[in-house]
Residue, then its C-alpha position, 0 to 999 in steps of 0.5 A: x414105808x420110807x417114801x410115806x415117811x418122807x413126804x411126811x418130814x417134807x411135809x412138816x418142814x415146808x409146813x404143808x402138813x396137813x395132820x391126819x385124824x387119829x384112829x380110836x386105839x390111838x385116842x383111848x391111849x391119849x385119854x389115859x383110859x388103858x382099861x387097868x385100875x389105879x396102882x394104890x401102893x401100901x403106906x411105907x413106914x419108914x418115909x420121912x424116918x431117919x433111922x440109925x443106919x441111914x444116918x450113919x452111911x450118909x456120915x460115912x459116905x459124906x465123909x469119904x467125899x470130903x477125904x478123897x475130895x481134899x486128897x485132890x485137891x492137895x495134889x492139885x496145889x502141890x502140883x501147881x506150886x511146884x517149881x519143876x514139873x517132871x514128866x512121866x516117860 
């Protein structure tokens, strides 16, 4: 197994590989012929919809972003604008 997967990447890297004809299972799988019908999924109501709920945790969620996002960057300037830096112990 490992000696046909050998010649096989010294084959592709000297570019003497010469590709071998694909067996029928291989090609049926390529087609996109799987032998299984169409998903049709049922329509969704609520697509596209901005309901109450969905906004207000987007507002809560945006909100808590920009809360913790000023709270670092106030420390990061606080920190930066310090005259002395203590280091931890």
């Amino acid at each position: 197994m490992w000696l046909e997967v050998d010649k096989l990447l010294e084959g592709i890297h000297t570019g003497c590989y010469a590709p071998r004809p694909m067996s029928t299972a291989l090609a049926a799988a390529n087609t996109g012929d799987h032998g299984h019908q169409e998903l049709v999924l049922p329509p969704d109501r609520d697509f596209g919809n901005a309901s109450p709920g969905k906004i207000g945790m987007w507002i809560f969620l945006l909100s808590d972003a920009f809360s913790f996002g000023g709270l670092l960057l106030a420390y990061g300037i606080l920190r930066g604008g310090a005259q002395v830096w203590k280091h931890a112990r």
